[in-house]
Backbone bond lengths (Angstrom), bond angles and torsions (degrees), N, CA, C in turn:
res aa  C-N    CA-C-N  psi(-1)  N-CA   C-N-CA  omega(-1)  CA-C   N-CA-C  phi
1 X - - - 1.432 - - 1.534 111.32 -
2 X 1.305 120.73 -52.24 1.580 121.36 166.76 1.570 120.17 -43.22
3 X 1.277 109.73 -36.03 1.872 115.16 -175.36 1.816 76.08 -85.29
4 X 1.113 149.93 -35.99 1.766 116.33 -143.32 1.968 84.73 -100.97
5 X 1.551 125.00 -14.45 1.190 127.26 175.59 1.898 115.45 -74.59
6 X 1.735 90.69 -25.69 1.625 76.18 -168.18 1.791 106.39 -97.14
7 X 1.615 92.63 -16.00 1.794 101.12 162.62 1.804 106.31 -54.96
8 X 1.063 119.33 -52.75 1.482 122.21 -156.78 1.329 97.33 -62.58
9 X 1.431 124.95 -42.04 1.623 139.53 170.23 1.294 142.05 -53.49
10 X 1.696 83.60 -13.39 1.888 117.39 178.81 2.058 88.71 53.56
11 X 0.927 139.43 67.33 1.592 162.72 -168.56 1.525 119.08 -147.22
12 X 1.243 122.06 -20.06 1.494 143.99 178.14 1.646 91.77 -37.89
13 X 1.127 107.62 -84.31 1.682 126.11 -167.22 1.936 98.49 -44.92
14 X 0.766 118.52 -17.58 1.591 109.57 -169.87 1.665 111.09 -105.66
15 X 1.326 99.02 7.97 1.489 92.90 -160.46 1.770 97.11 -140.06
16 X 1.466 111.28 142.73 1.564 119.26 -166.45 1.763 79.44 -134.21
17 X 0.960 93.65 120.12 2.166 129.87 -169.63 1.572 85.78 -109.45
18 X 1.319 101.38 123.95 1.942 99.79 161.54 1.784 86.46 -149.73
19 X 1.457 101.30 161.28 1.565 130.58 -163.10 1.228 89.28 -137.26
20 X 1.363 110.13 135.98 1.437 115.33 147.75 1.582 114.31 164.67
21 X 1.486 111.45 -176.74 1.401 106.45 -167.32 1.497 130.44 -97.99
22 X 1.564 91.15 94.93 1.825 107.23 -168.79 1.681 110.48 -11.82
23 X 1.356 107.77 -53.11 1.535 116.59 -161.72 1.790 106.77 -65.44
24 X 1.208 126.01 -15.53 1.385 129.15 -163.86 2.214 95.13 -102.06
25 X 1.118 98.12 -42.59 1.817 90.01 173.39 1.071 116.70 -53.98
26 X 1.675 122.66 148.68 1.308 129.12 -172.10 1.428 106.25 -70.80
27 X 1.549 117.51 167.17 1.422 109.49 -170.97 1.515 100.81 -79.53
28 X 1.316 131.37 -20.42 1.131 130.20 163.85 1.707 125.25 -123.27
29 X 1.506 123.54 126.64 1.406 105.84 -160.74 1.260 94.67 -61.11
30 X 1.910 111.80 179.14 1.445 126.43 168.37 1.019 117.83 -70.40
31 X 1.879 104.70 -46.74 1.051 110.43 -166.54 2.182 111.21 -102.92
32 X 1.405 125.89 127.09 1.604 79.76 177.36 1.272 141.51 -55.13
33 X 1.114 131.11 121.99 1.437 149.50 155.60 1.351 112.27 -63.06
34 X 0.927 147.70 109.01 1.384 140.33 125.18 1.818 134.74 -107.59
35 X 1.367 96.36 132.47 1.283 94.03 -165.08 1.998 103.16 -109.39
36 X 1.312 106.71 154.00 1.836 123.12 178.36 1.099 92.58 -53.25
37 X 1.615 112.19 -60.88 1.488 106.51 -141.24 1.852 83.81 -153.14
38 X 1.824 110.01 137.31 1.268 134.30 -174.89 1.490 96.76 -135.66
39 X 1.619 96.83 125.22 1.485 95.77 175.76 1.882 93.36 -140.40
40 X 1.377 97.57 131.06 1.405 112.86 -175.80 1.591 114.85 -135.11
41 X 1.393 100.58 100.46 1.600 96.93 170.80 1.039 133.72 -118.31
42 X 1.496 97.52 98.91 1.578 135.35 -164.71 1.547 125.20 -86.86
43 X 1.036 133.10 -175.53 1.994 129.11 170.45 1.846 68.57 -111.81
44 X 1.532 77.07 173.12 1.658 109.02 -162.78 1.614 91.62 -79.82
45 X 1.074 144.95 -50.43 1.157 131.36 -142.90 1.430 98.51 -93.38
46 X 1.434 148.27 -32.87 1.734 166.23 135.96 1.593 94.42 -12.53
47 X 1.757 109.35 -82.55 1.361 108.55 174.12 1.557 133.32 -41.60
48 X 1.563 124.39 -39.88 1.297 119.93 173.37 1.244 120.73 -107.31
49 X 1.474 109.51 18.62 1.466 120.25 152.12 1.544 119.24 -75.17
50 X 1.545 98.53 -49.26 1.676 111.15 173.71 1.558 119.82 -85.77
51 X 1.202 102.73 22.42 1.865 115.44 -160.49 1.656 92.39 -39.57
52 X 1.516 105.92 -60.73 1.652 118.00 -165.74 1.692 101.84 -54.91
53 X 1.335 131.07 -57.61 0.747 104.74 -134.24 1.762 98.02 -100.32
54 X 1.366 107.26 20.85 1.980 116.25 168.46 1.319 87.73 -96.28
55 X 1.401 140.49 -56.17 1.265 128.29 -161.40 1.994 112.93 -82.31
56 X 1.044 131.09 -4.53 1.414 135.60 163.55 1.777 99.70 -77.35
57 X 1.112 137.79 -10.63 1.260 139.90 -178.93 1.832 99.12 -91.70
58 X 0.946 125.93 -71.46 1.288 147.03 -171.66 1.985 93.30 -37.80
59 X 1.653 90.65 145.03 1.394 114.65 175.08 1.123 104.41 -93.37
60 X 1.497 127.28 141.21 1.470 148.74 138.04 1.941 92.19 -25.17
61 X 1.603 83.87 125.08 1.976 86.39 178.59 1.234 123.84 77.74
62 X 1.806 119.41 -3.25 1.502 115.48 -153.00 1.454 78.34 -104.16
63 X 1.789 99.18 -166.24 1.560 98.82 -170.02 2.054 87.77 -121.72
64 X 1.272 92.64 172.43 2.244 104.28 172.77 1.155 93.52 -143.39
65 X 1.499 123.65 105.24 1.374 127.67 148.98 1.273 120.61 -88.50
66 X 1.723 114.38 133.78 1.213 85.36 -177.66 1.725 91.10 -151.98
67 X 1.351 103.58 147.15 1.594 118.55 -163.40 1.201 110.75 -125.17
68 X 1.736 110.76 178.08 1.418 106.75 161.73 1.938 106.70 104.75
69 X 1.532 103.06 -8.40 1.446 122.11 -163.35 1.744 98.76 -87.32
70 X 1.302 113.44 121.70 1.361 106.75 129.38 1.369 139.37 -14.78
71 X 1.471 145.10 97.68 1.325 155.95 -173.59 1.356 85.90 -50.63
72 X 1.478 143.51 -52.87 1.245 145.96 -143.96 1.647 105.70 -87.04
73 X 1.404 107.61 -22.29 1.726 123.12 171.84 1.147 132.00 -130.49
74 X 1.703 103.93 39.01 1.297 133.30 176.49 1.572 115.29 -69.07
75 X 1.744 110.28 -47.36 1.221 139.74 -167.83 1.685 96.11 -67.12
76 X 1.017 116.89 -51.67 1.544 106.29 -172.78 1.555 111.34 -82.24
77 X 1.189 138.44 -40.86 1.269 140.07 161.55 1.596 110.09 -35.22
78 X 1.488 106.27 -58.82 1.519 124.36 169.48 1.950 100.65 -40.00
79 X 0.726 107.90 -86.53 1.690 122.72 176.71 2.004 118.44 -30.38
80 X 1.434 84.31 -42.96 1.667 88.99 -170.19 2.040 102.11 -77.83
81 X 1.464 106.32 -27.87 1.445 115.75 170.09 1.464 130.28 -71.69
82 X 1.080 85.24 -28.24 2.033 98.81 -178.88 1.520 95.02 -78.74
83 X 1.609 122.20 -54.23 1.552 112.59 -167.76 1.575 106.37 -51.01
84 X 1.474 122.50 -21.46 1.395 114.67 171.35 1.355 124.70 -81.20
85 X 1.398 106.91 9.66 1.478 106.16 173.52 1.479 107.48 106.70
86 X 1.454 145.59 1.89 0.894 156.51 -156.04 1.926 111.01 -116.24
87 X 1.502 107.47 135.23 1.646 78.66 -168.76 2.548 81.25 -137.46
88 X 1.561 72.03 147.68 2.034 65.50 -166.21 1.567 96.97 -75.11
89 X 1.183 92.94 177.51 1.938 113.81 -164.50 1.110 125.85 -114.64
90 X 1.957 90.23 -50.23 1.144 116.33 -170.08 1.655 119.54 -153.66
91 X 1.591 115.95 128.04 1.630 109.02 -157.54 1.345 96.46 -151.27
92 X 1.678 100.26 126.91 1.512 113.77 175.24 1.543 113.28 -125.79
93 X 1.498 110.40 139.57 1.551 112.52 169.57 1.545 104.90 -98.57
94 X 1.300 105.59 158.19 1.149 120.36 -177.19 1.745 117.90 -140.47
95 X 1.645 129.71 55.88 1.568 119.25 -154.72 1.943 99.19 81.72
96 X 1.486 82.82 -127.52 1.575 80.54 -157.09 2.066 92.50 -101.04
97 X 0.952 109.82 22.64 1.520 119.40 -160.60 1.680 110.90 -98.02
98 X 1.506 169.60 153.22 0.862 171.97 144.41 1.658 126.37 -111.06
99 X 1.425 128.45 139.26 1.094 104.97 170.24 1.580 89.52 -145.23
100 X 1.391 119.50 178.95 1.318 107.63 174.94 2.057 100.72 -163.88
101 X 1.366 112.63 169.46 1.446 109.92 -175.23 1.160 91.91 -125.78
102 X 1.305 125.94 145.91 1.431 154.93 178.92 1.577 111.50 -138.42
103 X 1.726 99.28 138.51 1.810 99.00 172.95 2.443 93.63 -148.93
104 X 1.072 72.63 177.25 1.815 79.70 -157.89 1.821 87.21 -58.05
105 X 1.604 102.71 146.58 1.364 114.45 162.81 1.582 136.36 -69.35
């Protein structure tokens, strides 16, 4: 859905989309990586297990959205991200659902 959203946007060409399984990347890439914009929608406990190794990806200035959270375990996800230097921006509920955007403080 993201590749048929950023086609519709004529945005395709500007943007490098990768999938895969947070837990298998090194805790630090080899090479630097930095990405604009990281969006991970994870359960709470996946996400602040891998806290380090979504935020060692992320650019100075870029943004980390990240969804998929419990409203009710928003607060600690929130908490375990900021101690890395990260402070949120922007936070929406949705039902019982949360997601929120974060970029470095």
């Amino acid at each position: 859905m993201a590749r048929q959203n950023a086609r519709k946007n004529r945005i395709d060409a500007k943007l490098k989309m990768t999938r895969g399984d947070v837990t298998k990347l090194p805790l630090k890439p080899a090479q630097r990586f930095e990405y604009d914009l990281i969006c991970a929608n994870l359960i709470s406990n996946l996400l602040i297990a891998e806290k380090r190794r979504i935020v060692n990806r992320l650019k100075q200035g870029g943004t980390l959205v990240l969804a998929g959270i419990l409203a009710v375990e928003f607060g600690e996800v929130q908490g375990a991200f900021e101690k890395l230097g990260l402070k949120l921006t922007a936070k929406r509920v949705e039902n019982e659902w949360c997601s929120g955007a974060f970029c470095f403080a």
